[in-house]
PDB file as gemmi writes it, atoms N, CA and C in Angstrom:
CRYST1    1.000    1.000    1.000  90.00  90.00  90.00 P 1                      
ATOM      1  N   UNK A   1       0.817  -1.182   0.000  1.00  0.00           N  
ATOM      2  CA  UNK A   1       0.000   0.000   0.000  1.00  0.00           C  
ATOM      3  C   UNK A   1       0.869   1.257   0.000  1.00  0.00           C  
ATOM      4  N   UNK A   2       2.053   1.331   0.700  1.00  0.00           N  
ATOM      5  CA  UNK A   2       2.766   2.822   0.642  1.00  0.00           C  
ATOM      6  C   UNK A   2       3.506   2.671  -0.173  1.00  0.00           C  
ATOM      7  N   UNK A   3       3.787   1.504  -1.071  1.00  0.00           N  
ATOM      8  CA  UNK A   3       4.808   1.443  -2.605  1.00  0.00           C  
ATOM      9  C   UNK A   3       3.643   2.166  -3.234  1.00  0.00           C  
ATOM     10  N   UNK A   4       2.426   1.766  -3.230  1.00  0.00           N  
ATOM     11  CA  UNK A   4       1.883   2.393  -4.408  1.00  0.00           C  
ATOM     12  C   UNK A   4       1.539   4.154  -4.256  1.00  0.00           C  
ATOM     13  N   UNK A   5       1.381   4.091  -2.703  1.00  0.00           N  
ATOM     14  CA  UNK A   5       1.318   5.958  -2.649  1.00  0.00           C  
ATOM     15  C   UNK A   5       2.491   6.832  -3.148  1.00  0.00           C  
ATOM     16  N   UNK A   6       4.203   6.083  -2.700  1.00  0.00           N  
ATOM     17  CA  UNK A   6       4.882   6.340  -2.940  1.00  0.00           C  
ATOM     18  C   UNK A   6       4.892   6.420  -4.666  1.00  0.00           C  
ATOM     19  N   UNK A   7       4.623   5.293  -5.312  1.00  0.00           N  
ATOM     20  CA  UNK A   7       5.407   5.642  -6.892  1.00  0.00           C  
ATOM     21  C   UNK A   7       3.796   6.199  -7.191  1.00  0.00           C  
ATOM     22  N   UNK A   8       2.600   6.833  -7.157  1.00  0.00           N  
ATOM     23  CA  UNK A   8       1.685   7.815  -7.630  1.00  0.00           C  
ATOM     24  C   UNK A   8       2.500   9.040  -7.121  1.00  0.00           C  
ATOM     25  N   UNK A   9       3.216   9.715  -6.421  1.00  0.00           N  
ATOM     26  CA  UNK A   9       3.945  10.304  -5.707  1.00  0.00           C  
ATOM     27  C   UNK A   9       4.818  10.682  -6.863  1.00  0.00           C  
ATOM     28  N   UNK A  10       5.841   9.671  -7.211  1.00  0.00           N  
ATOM     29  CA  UNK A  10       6.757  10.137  -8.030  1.00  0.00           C  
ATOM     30  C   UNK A  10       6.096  10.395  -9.334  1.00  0.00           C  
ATOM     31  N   UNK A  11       5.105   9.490  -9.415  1.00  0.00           N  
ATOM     32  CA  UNK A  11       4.561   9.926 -11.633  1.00  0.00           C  
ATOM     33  C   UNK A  11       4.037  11.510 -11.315  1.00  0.00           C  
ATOM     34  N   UNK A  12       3.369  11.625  -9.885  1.00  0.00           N  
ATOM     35  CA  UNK A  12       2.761  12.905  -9.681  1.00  0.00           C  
ATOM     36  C   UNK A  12       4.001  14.030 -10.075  1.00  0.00           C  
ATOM     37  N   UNK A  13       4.820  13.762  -9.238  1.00  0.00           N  
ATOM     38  CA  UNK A  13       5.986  14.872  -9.155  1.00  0.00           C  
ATOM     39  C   UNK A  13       6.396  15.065 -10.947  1.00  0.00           C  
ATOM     40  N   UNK A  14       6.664  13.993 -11.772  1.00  0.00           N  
ATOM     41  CA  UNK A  14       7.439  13.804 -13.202  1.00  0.00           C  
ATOM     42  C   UNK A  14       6.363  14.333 -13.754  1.00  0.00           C  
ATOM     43  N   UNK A  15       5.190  14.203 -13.622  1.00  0.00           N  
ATOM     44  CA  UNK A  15       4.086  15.167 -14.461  1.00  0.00           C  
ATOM     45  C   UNK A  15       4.051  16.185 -14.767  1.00  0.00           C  
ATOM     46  N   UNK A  16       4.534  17.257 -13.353  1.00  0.00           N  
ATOM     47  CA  UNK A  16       4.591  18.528 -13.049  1.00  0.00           C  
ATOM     48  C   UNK A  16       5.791  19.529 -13.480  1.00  0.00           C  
ATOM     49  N   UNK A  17       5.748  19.837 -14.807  1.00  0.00           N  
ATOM     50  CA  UNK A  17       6.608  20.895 -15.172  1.00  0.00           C  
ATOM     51  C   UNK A  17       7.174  21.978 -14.368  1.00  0.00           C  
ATOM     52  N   UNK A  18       5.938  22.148 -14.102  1.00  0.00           N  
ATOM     53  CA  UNK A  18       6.469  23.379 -12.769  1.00  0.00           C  
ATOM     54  C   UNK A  18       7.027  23.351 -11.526  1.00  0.00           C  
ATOM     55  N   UNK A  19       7.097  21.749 -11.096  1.00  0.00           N  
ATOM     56  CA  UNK A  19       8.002  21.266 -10.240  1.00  0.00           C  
ATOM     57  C   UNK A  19       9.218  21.067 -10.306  1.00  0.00           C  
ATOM     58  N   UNK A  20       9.651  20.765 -11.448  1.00  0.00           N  
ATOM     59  CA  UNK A  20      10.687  20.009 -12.369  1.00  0.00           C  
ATOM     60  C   UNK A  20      11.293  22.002 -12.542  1.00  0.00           C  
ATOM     61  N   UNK A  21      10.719  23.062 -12.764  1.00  0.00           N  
ATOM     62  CA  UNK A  21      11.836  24.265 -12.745  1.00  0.00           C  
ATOM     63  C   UNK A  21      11.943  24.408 -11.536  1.00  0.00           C  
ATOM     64  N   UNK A  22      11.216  24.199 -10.832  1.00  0.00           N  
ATOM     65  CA  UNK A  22      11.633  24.563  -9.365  1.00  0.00           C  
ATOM     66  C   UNK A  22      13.125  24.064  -8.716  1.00  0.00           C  
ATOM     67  N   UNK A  23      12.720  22.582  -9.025  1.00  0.00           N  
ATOM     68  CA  UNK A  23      13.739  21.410  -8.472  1.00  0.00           C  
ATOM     69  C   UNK A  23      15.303  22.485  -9.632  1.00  0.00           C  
ATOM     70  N   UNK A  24      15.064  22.727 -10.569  1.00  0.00           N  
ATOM     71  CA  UNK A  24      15.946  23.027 -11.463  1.00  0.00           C  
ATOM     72  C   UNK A  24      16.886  24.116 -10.537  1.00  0.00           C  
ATOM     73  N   UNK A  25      15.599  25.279 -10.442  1.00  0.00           N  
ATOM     74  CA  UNK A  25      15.914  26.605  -9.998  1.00  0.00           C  
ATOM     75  C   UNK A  25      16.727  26.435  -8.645  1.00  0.00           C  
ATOM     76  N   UNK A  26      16.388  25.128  -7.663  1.00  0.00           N  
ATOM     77  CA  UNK A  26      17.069  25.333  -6.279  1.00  0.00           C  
ATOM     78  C   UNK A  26      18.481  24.353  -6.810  1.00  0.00           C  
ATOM     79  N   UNK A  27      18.658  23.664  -8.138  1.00  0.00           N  
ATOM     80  CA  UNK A  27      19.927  23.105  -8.090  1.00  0.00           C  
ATOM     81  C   UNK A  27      20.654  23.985  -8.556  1.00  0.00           C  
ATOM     82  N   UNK A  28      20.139  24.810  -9.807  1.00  0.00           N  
ATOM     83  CA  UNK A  28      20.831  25.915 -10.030  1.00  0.00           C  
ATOM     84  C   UNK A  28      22.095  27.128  -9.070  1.00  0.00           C  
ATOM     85  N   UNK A  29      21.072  27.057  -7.610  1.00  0.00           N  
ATOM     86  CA  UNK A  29      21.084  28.191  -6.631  1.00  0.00           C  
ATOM     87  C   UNK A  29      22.830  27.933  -6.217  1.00  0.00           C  
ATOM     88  N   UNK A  30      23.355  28.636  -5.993  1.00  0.00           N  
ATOM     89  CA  UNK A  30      24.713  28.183  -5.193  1.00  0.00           C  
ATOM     90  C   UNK A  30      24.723  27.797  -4.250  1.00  0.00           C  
ATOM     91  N   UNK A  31      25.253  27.041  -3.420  1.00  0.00           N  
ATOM     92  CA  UNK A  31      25.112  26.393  -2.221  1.00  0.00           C  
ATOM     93  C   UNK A  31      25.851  27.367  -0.845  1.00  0.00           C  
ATOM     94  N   UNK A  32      25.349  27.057  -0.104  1.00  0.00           N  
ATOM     95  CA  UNK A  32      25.901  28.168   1.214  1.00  0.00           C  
ATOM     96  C   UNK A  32      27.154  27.333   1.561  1.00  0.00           C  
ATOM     97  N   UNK A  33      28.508  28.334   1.463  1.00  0.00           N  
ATOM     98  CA  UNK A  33      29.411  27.953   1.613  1.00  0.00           C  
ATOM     99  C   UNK A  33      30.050  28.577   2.890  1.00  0.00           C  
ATOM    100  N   UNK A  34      30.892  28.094   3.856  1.00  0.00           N  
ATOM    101  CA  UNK A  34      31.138  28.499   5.182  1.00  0.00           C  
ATOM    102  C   UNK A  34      32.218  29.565   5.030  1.00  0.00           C  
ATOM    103  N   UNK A  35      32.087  31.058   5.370  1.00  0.00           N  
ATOM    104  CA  UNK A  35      32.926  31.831   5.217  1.00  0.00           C  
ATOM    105  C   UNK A  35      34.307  31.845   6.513  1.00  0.00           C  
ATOM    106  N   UNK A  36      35.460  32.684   6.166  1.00  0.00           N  
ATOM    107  CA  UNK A  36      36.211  32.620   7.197  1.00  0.00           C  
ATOM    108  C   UNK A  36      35.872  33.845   8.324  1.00  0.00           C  
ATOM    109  N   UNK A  37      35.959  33.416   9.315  1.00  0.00           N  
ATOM    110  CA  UNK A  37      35.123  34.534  10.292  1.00  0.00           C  
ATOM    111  C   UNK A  37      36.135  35.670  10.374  1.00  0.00           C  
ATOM    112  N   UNK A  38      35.372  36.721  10.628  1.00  0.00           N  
ATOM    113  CA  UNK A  38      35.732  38.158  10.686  1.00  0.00           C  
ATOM    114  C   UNK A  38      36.397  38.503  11.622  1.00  0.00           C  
ATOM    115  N   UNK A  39      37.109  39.333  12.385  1.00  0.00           N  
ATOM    116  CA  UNK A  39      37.614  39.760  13.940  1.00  0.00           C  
ATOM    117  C   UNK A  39      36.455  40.092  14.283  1.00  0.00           C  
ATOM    118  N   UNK A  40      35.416  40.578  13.864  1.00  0.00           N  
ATOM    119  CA  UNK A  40      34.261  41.120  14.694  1.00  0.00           C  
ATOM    120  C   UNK A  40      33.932  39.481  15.204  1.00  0.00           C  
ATOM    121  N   UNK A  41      33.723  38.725  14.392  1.00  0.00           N  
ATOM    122  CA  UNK A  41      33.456  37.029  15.274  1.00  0.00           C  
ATOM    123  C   UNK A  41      34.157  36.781  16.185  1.00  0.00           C  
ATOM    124  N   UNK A  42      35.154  36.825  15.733  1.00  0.00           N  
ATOM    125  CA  UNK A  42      36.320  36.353  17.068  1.00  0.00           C  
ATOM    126  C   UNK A  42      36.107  36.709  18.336  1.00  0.00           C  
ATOM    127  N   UNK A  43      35.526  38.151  17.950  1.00  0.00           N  
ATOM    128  CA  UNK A  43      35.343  38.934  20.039  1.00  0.00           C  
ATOM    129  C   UNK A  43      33.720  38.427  19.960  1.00  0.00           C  
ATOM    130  N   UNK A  44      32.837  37.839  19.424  1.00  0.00           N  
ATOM    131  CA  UNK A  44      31.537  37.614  19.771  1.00  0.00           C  
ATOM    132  C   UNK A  44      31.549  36.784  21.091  1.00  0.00           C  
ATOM    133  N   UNK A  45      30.559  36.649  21.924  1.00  0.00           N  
ATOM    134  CA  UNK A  45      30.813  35.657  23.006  1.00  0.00           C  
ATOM    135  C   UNK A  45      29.993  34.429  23.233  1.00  0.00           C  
ATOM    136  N   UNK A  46      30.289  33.293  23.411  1.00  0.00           N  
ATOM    137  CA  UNK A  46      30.223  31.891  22.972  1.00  0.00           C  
ATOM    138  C   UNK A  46      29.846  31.509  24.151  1.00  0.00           C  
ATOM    139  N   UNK A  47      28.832  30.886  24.062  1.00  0.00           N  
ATOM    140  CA  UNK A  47      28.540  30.097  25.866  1.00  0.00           C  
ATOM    141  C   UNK A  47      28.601  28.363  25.371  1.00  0.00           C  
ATOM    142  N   UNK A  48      28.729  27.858  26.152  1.00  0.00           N  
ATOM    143  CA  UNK A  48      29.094  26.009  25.939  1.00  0.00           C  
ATOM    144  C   UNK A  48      28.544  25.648  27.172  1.00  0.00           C  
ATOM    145  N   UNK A  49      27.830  24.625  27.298  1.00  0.00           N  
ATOM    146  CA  UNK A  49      27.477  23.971  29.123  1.00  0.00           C  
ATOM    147  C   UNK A  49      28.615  22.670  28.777  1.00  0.00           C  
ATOM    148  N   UNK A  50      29.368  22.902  29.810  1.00  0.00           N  
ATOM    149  CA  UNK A  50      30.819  21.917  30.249  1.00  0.00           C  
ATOM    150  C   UNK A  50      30.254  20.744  31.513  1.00  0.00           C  
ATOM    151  N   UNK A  51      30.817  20.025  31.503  1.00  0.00           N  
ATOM    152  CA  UNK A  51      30.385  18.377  32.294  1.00  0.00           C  
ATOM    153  C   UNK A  51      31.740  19.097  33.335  1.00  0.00           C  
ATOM    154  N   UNK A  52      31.469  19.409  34.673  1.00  0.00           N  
ATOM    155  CA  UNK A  52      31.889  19.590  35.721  1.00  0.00           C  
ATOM    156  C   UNK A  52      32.375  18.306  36.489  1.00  0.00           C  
ATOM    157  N   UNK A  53      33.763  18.223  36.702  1.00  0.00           N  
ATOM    158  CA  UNK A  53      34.738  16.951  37.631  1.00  0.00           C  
ATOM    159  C   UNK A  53      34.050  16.434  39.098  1.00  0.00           C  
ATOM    160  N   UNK A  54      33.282  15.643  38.903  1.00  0.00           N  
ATOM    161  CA  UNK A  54      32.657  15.071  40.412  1.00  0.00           C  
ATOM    162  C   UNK A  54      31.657  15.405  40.507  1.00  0.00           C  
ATOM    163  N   UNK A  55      30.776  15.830  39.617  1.00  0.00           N  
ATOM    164  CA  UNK A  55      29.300  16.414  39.396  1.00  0.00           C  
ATOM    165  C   UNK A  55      28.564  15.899  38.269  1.00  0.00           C  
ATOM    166  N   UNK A  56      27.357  15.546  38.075  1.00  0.00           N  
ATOM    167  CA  UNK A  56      25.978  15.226  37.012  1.00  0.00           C  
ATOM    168  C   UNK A  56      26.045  16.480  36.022  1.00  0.00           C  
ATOM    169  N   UNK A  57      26.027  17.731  37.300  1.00  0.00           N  
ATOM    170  CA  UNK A  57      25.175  19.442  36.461  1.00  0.00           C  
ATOM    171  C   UNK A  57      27.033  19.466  35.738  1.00  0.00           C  
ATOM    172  N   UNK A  58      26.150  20.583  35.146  1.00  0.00           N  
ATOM    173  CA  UNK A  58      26.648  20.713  33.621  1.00  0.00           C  
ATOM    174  C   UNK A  58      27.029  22.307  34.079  1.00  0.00           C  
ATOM    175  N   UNK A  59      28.030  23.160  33.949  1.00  0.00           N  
ATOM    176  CA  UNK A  59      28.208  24.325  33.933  1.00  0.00           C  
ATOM    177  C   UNK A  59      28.098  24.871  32.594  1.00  0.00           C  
ATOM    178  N   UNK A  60      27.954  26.361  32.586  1.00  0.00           N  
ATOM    179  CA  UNK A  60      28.011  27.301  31.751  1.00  0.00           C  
ATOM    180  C   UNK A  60      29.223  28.835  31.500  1.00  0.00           C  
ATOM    181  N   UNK A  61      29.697  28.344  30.479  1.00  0.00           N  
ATOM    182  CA  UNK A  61      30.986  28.907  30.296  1.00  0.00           C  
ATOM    183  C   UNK A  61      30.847  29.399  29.283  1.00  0.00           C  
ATOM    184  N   UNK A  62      31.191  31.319  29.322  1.00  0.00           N  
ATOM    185  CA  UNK A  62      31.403  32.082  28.246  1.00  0.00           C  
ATOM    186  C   UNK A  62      32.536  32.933  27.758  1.00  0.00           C  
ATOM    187  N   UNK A  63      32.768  32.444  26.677  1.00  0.00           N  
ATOM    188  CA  UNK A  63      34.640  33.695  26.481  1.00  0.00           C  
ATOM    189  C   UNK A  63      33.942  33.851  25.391  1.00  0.00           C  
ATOM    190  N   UNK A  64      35.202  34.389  24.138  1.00  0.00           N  
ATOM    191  CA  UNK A  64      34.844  34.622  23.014  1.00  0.00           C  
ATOM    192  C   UNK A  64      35.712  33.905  22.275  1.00  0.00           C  
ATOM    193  N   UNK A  65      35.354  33.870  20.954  1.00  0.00           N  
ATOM    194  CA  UNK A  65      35.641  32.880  20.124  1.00  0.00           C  
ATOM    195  C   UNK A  65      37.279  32.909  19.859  1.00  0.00           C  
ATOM    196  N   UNK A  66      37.421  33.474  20.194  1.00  0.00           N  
ATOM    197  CA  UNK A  66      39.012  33.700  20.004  1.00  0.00           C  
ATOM    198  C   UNK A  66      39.562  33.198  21.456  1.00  0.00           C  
ATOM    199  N   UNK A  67      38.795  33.182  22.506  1.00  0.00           N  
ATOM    200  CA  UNK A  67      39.574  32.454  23.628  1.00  0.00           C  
ATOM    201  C   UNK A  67      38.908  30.731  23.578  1.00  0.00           C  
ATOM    202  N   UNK A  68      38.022  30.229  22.805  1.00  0.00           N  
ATOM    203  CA  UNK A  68      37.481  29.176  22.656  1.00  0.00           C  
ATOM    204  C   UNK A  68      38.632  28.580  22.065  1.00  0.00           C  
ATOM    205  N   UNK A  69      38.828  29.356  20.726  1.00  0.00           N  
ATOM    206  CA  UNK A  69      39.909  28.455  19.654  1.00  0.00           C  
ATOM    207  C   UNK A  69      41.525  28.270  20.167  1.00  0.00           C  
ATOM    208  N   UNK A  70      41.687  29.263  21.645  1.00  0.00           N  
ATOM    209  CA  UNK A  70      42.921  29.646  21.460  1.00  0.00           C  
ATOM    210  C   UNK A  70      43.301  28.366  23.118  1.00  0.00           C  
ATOM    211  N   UNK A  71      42.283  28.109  23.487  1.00  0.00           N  
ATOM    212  CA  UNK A  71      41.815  27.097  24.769  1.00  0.00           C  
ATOM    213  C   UNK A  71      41.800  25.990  23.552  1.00  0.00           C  
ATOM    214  N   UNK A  72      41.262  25.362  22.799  1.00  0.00           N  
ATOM    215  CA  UNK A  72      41.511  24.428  21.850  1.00  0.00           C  
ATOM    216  C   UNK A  72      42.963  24.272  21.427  1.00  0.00           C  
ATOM    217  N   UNK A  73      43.287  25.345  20.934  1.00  0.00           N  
ATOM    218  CA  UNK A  73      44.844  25.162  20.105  1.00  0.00           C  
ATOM    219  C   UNK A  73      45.908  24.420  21.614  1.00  0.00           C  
ATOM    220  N   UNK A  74      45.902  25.104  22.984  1.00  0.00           N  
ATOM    221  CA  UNK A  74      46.473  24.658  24.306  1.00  0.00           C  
ATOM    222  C   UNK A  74      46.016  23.302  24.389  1.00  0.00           C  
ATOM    223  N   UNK A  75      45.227  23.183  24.366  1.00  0.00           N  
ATOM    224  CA  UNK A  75      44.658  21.292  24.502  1.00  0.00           C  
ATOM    225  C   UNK A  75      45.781  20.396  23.791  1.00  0.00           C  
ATOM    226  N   UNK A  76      45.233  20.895  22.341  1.00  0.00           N  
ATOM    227  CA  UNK A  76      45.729  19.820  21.391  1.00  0.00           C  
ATOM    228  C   UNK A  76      47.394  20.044  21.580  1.00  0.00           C  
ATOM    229  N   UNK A  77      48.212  21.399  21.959  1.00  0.00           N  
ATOM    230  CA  UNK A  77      49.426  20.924  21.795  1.00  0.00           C  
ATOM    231  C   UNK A  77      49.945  20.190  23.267  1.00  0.00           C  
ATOM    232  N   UNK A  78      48.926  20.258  24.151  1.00  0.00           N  
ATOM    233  CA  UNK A  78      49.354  19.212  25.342  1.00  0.00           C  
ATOM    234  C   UNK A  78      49.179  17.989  25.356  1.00  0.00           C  
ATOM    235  N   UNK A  79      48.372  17.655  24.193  1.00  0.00           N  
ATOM    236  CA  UNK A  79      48.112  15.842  24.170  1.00  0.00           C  
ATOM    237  C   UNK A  79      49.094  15.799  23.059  1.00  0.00           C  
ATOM    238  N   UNK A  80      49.689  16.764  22.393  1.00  0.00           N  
ATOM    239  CA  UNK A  80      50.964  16.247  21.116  1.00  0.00           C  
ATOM    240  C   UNK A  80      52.157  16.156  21.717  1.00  0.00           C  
ATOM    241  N   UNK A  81      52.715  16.851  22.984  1.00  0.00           N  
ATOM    242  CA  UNK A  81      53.769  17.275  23.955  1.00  0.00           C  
ATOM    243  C   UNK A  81      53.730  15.728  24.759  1.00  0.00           C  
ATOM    244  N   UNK A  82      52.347  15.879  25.131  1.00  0.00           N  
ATOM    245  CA  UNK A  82      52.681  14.370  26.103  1.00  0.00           C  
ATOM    246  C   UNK A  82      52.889  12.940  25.267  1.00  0.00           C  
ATOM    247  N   UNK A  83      52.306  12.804  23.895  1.00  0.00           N  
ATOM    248  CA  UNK A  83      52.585  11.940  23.072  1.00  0.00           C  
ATOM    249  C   UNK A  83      54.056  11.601  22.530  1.00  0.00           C  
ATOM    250  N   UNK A  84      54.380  12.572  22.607  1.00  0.00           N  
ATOM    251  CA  UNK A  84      56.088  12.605  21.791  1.00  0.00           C  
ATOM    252  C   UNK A  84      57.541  12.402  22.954  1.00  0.00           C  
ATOM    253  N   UNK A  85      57.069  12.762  24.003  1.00  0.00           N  
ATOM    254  CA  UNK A  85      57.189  12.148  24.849  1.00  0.00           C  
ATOM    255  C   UNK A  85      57.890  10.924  25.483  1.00  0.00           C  
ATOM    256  N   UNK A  86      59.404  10.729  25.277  1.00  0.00           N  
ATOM    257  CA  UNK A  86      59.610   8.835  24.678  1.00  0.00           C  
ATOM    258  C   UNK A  86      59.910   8.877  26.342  1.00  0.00           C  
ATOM    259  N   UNK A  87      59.648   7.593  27.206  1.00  0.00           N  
ATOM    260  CA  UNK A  87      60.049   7.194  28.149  1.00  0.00           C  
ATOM    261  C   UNK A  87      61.639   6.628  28.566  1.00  0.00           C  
ATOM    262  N   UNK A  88      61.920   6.606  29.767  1.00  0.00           N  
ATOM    263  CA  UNK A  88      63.930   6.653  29.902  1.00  0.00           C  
ATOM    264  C   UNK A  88      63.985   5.008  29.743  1.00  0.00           C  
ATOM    265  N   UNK A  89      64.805   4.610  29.130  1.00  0.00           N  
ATOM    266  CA  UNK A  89      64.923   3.406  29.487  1.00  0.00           C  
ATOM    267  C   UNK A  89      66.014   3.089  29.925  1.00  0.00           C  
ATOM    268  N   UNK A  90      66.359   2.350  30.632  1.00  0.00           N  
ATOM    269  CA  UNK A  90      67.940   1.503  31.320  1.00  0.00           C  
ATOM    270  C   UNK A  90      68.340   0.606  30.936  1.00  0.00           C  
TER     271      UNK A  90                                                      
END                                                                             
């Protein structure tokens, strides 16, 4: 029963010329592409709820995007620092 609603569905849609420019007109459209953010972004301010050490609740933490990315960039070069890292051997 929903194969057949489904393919009346599609002959419906292939019938319709005026569907068929539509479908055209939105492939046509350019697609939204992610720009590189501005300094005005960078100082915008960013809230995140963080999982708190020995607690369920969830805190709420706001900097700006430039202290988000720049708290990211510190992370990652402390898990690359501790990786490289070779142990003493005897």
């Amino acid at each position: 029963m929903i194969s057949l609603v489904f393919a009346a569905a599609l002959l419906a849609g292939a019938a319709d010329p005026a569907g068929q420019a539509a479908t055209a007109k939105m492939a046509a459209a350019p697609s939204a592409t992610p720009t590189k953010a501005t300094k005005a972004d960078k100082t915008e301010m960013v809230c995140k709820r963080e999982a708190v050490l020995g607690s369920r609740m969830k805190e709420r933490v706001c900097m700006s995007q430039a202290d988000w990315d720049q708290r990211k960039a510190d992370s990652r070069a402390d898990v690359e620092k501790g990786q490289s890292v070779k142990p003493l051997t005897f």
